[in-house]
C-alpha positions as CSV (number, residue, x, y, z in Angstrom):
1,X,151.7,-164.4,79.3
2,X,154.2,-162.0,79.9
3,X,153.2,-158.3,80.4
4,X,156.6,-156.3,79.8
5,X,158.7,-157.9,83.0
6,X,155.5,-158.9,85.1
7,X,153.6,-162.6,84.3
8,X,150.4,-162.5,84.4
9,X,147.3,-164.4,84.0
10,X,144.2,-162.1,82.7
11,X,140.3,-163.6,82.9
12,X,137.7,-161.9,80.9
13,X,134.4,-162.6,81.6
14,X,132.5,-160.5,78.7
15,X,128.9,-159.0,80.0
16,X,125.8,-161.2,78.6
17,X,124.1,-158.0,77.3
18,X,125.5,-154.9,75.6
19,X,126.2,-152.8,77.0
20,X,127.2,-154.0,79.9
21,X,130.2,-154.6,82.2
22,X,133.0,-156.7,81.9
23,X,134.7,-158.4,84.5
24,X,138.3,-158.1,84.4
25,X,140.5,-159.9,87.2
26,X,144.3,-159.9,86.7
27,X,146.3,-162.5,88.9
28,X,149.9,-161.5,88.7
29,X,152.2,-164.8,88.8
30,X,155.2,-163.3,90.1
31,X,156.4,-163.5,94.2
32,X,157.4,-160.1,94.5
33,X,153.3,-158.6,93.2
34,X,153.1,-156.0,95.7
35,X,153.0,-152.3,95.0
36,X,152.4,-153.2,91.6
37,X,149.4,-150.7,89.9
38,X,147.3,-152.3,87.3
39,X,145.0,-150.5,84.7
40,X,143.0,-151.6,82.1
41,X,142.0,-150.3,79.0
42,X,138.9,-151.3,76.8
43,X,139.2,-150.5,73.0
44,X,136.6,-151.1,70.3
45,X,138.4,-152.5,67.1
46,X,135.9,-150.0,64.8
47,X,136.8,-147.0,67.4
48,X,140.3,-147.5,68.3
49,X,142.1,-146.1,70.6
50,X,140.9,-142.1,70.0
51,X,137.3,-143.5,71.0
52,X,138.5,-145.4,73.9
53,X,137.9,-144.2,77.4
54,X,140.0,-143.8,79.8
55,X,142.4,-146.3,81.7
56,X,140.6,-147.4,85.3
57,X,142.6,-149.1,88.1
58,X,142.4,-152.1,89.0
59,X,141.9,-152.2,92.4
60,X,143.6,-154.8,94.7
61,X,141.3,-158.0,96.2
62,X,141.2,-157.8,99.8
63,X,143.2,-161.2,100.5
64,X,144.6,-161.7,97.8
65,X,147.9,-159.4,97.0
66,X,148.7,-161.0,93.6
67,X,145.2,-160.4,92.6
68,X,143.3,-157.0,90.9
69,X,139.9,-156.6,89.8
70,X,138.0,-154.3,88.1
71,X,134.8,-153.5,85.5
72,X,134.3,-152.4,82.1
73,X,131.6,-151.0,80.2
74,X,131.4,-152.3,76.5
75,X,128.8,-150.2,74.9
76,X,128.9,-151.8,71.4
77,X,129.0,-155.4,70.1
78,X,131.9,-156.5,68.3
79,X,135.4,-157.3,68.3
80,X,137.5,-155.6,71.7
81,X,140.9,-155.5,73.4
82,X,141.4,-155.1,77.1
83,X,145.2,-153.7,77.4
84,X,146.4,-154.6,80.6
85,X,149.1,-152.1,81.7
86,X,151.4,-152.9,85.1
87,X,153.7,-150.3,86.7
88,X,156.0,-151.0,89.4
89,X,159.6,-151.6,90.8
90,X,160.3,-153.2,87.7
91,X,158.9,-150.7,85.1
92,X,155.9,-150.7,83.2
93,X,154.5,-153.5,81.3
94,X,151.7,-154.1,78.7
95,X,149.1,-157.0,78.2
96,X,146.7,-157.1,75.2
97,X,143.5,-159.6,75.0
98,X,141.0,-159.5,72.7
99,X,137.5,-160.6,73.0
100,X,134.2,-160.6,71.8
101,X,131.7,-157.8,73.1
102,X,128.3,-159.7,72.0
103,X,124.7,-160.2,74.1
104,X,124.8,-163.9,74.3
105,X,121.4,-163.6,76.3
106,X,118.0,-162.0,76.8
107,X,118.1,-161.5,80.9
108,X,114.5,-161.9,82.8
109,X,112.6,-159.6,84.9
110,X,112.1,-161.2,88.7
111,X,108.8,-162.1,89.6
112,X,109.0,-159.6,92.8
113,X,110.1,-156.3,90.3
114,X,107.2,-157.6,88.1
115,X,104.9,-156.9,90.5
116,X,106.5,-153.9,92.1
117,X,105.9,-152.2,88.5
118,X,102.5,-153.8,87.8
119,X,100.7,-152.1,91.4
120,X,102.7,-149.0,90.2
121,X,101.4,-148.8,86.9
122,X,98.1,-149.8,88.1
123,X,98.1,-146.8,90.4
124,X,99.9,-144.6,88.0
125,X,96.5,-145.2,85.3
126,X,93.9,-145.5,88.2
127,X,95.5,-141.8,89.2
128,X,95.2,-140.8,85.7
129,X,91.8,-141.6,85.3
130,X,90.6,-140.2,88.5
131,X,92.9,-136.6,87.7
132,X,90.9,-136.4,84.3
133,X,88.1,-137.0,85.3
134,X,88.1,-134.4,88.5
135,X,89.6,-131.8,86.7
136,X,86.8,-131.6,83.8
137,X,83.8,-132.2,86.7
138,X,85.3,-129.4,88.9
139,X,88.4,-127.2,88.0
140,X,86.2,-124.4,86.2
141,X,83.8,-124.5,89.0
142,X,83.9,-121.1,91.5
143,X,85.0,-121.7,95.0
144,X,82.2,-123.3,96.7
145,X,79.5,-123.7,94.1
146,X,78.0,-127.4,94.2
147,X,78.7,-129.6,91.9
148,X,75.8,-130.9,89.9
149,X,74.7,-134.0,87.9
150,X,75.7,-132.9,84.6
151,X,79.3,-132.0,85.7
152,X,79.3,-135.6,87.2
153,X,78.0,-137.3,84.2
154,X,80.9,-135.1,82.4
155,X,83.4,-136.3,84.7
156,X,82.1,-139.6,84.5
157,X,82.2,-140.0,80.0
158,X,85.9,-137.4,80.8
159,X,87.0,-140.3,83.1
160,X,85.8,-143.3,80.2
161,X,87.8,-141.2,77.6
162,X,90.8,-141.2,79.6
163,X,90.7,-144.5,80.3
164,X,90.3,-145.6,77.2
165,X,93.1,-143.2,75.7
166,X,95.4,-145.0,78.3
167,X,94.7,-148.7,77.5
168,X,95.4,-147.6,73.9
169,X,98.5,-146.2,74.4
170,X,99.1,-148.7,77.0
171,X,98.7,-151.3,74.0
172,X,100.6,-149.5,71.8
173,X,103.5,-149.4,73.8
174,X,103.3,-152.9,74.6
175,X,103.2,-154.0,71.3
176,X,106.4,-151.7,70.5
177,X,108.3,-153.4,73.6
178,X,107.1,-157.0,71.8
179,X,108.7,-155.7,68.6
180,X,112.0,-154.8,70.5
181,X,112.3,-157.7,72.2
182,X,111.4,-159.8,69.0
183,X,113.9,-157.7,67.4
184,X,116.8,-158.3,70.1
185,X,116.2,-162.0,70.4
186,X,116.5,-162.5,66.7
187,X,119.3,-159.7,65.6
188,X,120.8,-158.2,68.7
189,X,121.6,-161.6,70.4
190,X,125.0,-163.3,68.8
191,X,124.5,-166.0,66.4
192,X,127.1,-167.3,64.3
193,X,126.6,-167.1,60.7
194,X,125.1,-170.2,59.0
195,X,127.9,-173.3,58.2
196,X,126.6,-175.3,55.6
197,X,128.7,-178.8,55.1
198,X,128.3,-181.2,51.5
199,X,130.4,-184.6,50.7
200,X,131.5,-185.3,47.4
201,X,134.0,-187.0,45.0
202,X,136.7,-184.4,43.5
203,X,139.1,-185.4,41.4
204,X,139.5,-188.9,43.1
205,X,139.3,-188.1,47.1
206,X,136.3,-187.1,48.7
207,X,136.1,-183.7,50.0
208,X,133.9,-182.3,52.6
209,X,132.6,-178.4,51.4
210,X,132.0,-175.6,53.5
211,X,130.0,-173.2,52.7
212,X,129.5,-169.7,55.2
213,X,125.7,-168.4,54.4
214,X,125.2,-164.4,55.4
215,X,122.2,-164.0,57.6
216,X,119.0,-162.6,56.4
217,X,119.4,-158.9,55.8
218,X,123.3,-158.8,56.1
219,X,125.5,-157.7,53.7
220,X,129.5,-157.9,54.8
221,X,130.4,-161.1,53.1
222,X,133.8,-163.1,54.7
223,X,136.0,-162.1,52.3
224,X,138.6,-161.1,54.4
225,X,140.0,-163.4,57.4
226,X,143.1,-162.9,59.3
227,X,145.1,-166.9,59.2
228,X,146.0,-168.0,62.7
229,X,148.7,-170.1,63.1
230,X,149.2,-169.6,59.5
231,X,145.7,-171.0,58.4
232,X,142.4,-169.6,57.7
233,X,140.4,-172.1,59.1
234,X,140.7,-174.6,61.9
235,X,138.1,-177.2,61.9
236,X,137.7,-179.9,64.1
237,X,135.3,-182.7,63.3
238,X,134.3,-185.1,66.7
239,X,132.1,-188.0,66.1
240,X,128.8,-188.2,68.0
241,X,127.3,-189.6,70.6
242,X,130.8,-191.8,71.4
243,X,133.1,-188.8,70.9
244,X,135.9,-191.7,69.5
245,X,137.3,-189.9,66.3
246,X,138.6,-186.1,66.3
247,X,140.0,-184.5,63.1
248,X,141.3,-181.3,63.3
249,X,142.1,-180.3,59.7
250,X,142.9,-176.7,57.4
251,X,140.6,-176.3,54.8
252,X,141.4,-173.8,51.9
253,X,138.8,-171.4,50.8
254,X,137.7,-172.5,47.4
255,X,135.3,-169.2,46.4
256,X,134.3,-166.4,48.5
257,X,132.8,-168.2,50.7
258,X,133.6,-171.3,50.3
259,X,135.9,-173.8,51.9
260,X,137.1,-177.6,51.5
261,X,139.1,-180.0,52.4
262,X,140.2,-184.0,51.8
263,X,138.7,-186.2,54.1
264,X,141.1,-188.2,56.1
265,X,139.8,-192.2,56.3
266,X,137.6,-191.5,58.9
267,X,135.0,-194.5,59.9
268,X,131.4,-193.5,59.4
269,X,129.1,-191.9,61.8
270,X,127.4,-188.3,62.3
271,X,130.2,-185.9,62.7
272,X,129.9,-182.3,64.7
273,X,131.9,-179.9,63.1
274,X,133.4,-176.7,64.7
275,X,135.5,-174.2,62.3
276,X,137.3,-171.3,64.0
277,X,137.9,-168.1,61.8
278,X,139.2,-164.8,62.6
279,X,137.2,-161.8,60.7
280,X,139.6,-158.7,59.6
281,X,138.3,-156.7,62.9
282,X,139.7,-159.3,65.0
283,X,136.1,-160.8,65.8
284,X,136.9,-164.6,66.3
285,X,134.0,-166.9,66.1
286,X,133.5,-170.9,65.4
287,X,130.8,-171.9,63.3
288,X,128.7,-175.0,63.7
289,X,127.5,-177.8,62.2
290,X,127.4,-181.4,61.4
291,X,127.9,-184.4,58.5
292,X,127.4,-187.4,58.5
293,X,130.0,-189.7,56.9
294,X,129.7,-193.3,55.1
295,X,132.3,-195.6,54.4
296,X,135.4,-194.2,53.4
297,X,136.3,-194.9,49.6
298,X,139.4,-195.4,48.5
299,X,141.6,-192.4,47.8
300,X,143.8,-192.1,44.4
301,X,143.9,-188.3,43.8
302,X,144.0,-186.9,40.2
303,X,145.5,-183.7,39.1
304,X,143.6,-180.6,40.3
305,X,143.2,-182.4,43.3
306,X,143.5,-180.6,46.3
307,X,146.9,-181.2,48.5
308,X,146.3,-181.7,52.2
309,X,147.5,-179.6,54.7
310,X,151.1,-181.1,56.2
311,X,149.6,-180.1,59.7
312,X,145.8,-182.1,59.3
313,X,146.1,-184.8,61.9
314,X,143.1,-186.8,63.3
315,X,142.8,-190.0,66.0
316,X,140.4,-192.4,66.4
317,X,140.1,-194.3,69.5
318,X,139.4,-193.4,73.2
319,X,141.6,-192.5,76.5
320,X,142.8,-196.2,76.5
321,X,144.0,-196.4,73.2
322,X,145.7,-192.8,73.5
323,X,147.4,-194.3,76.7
324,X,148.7,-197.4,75.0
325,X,150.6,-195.8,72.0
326,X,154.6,-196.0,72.3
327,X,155.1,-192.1,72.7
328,X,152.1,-190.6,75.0
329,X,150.5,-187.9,77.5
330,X,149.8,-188.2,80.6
331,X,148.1,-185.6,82.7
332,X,149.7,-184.1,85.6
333,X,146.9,-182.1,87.6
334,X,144.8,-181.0,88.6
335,X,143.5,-183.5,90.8
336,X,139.8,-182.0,91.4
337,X,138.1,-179.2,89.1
338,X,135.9,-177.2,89.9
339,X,133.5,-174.8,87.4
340,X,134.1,-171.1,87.7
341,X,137.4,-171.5,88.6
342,X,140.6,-170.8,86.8
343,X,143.3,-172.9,86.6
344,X,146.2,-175.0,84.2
345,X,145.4,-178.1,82.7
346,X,149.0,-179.8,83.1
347,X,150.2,-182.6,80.9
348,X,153.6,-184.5,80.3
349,X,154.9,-186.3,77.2
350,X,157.1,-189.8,78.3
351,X,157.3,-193.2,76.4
352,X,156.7,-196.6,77.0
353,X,159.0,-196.5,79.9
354,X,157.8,-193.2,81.7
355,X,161.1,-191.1,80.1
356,X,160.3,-187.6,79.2
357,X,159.8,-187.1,75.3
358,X,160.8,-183.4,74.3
359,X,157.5,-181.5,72.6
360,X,158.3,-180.3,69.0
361,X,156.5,-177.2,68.2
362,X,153.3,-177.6,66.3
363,X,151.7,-174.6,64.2
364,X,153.9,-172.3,66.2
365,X,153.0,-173.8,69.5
366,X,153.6,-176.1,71.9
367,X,150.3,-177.7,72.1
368,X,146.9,-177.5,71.2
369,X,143.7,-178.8,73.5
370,X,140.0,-179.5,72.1
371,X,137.6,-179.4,74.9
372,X,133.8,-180.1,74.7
373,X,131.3,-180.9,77.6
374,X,129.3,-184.7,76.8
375,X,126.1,-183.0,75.7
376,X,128.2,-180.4,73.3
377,X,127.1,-177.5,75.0
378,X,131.1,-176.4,75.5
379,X,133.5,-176.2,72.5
380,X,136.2,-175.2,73.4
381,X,140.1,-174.7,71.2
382,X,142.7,-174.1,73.7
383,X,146.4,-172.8,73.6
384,X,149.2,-172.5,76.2
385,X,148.0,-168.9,76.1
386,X,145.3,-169.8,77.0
387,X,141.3,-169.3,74.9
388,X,142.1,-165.7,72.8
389,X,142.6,-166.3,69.4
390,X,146.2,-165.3,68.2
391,X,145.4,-163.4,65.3
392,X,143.3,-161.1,67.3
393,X,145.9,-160.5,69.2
394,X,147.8,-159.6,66.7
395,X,145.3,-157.4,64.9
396,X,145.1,-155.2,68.1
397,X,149.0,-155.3,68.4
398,X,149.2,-153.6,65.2
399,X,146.6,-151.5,65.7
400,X,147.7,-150.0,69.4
401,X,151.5,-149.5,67.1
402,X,149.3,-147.8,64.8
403,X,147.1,-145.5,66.6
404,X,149.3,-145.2,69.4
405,X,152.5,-145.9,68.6
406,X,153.3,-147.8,71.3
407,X,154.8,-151.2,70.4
408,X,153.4,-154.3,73.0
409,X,156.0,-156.6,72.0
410,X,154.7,-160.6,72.3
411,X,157.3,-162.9,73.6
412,X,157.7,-165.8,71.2
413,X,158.5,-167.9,74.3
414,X,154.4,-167.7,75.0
415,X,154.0,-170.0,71.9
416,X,157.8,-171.8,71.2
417,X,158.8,-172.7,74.7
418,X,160.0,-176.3,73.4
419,X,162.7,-173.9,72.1
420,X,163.8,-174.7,75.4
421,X,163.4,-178.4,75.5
422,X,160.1,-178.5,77.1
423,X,158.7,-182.2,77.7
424,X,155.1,-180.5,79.7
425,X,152.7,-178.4,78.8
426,X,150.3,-176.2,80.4
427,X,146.3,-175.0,79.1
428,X,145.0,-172.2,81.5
429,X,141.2,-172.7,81.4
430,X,138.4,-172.3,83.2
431,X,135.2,-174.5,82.9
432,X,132.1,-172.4,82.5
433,X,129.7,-175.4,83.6
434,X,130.0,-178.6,85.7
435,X,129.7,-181.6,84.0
436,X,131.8,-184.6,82.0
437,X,133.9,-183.5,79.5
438,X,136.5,-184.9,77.1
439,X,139.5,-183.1,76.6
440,X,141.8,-183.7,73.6
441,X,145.4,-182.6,73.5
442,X,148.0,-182.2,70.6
443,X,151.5,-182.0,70.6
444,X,154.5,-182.9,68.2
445,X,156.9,-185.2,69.0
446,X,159.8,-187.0,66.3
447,X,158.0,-185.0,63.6
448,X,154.3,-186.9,64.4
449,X,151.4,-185.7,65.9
450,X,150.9,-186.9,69.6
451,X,147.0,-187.1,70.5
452,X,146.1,-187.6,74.3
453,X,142.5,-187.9,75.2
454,X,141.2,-187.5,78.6
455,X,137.9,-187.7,80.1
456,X,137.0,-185.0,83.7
457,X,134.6,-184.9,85.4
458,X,134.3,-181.1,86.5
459,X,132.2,-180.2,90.0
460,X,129.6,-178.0,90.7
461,X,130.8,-174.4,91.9
């Protein structure tokens, strides 16, 4: 989107431990990109901007003149911002993108730097041993006295004592590293919290229940969620293994911690579901799980019944049955994808006879994708801005006015462009692993809800 009077296109790629570094690489979209200085910013959303370091440079990439990289520590987990600053010829411009600082991974020790420290520690407690046991057998002794058998048999039990102390401490330490590690790979590495999903028959319509479990041993509670796009939660429910139905509904919390929401008449099967929230502190996160559906019953809702949401909309059916409808999308390019590599999924809206169709805005923008790899290890919800959810952004918005205040102003045109009578429109992405995915898309057109569904097959790096 647009940083003050500069476009640009802005890739985190968060560090799979904290801390760690973040990779930060700002492609500026404009022709005239040289001379322009780039800084970026990392601010922790419990710290703010008085705990936040200072700006470093992103340098240019040798190359590449539209194109700056740099690296950021994020020392705690949590919500972040990056602000993206540009100064040049045209003034100064700012940027901000959250993301999530969490370790998403334990990393290994190589084989080679295991056995580097092994023979060193070896050495290290054969060297102890030996020092021990020399100094009791012979550092009282006068300068050139022998040494005699019962300073040898001293130096001998001296040397068994040390070794034994070692070993002990040796085990004692390696059960505290166990604990640590134990520790980290069940606390300090990012799981989301529990989703817990029932079916039954409310007041005539059958209504799927969500309920948001706390871990063990936590005790912040979900009271408090920041709506984006004007709802709470976005859920979208794909069937499994064919991948032929996708929902994408709004339920309304019903207790603390509880959601629901009208089932549509959706055919029966086991259904993965994927619910994005936004937390207070700007930490967005999609929680996980799956139902499986019978038949649908018939639907007569009674008072107290709840209302579904005007903006719930689901298809069932595959690429060919998105193709043949009277009003549809059809993708524009990319021809080949690669994984790793950024880039916009492009896709047009024409009728029967190829004429454009102008795109209506939907939830306050002009599209929304659903992306998942074939095995379900990528979910993805995708906007024209691109994977950042837009109530964090906001959060930090306010909260840079706040602290700061500086005012980063968001041009509406990032999310409303069919203001302008738009008949395309654009996803920046970038696949994190090759593979077959199916990609859903979602615009409005004559006041309906337009579904495309396509099917890539993304490349090896």
């Amino acid at each position: 989107g647009p940083a003050g009077p500069y476009a640009v296109r802005v890739i985190i790629r968060p560090p799979p431990v904290v801390p760690g570094r973040a990779d930060i690489v700002v492609r500026l979209l404009d022709a005239d990109a040289g001379g322009v200085e780039v800084t970026v910013l990392p601010v922790s959303a419990r710290l703010g901007l008085k705990g936040a370091p200072p700006a470093d440079v992103a340098e240019p990439v040798a190359g590449e003149p539209a194109l700056r990289h740099a690296e950021l520590w994020f020392m705690t987990s949590g919500s972040y911002s990056v602000q993206v600053t540009l100064r040049g010829s045209r003034g100064a411009g700012t940027i901000i993108v959250p993301v999530l600082s969490v370790a998403t991974t334990r990393l290994p020790m190589s084989p080679a730097l295991g056995v580097l420290l092994g023979a060193l520690g070896l050495l290290l407690f054969v060297g102890g041993v030996s020092l021990v046991g020399a100094a009791v057998r012979e550092s009282l002794l006068p300068a050139g006295a022998v040494i005699t058998p019962a300073l040898r048999r001293r130096g001998i039990w001296a040397g068994v004592a040390a070794a034994v102390i070692l070993a002990g401490t040796l085990y004692a330490g390696r059960q505290w590293w166990n604990r640590e590690d134990r520790d980290y790979r069940m606390n300090a590495i990012y799981q989301p919290r529990p989703l817990v999903a029932t079916l039954g028959a409310q007041h005539g319509q059958t209504v799927l229940s969500l309920g948001v479990k706390l871990r063990a041993g936590e005790e912040n509670d979900i009271v408090n969620l920041l709506p984006d796009h004007g709802k709470l939660m976005h859920l979208f429910m794909i069937r499994e293994p064919g991948l032929d139905v996708l929902a994408h509904l709004h339920p309304v919390r019903t207790g603390r911690r509880q959601f629901g929401v009208p089932l549509p008449p959706l055919p029966p099967g086991r259904y993965r579901l994927y619910a994005d929230v936004t937390y207070e502190t700007g930490f967005a996160a999609t929680l996980t799980t799956a139902v499986d559906l019978g038949s649908p019953a018939p639907a007569a809702p009674t008072a107290g019944a709840l209302s579904r949401d005007p903006d719930d909309s689901w298809f069932i059916g595959t690429a060919a049955t998105a193709a043949a409808a009277p009003v549809r999308l059809e993708r524009t390019g990319p021809a080949a994808i690669t994984a790793g590599r950024d880039l916009n999924l492009d896709f047009k809206l024409v009728d029967r006879a190829g004429r454009p169709v102008v795109i209506e805005p939907y939830m306050g923008m002009l599209g929304h994708a659903a992306i998942r790899r074939s095995d379900g290890s990528v979910f993805s919800h995708v906007h024209p801005i691109g994977t950042a959810s837009m109530a964090a952004q906001m959060y930090f918005m306010g909260q840079a006015e706040r602290q700061g205040g500086a005012v980063v102003p968001m041009d509406p045109a990032m999310h409303l462009a069919a203001a302008t009578g738009a008949t395309t429109v654009s996803f920046p992405y970038l696949f994190p692993q090759a593979g077959v995915y199916r990609v859903w898309v979602q615009v409005k057109a004559g006041g309906r809800v337009v579904t495309g569904v396509f099917d890539l097959d993304v490349a090896a790096p």
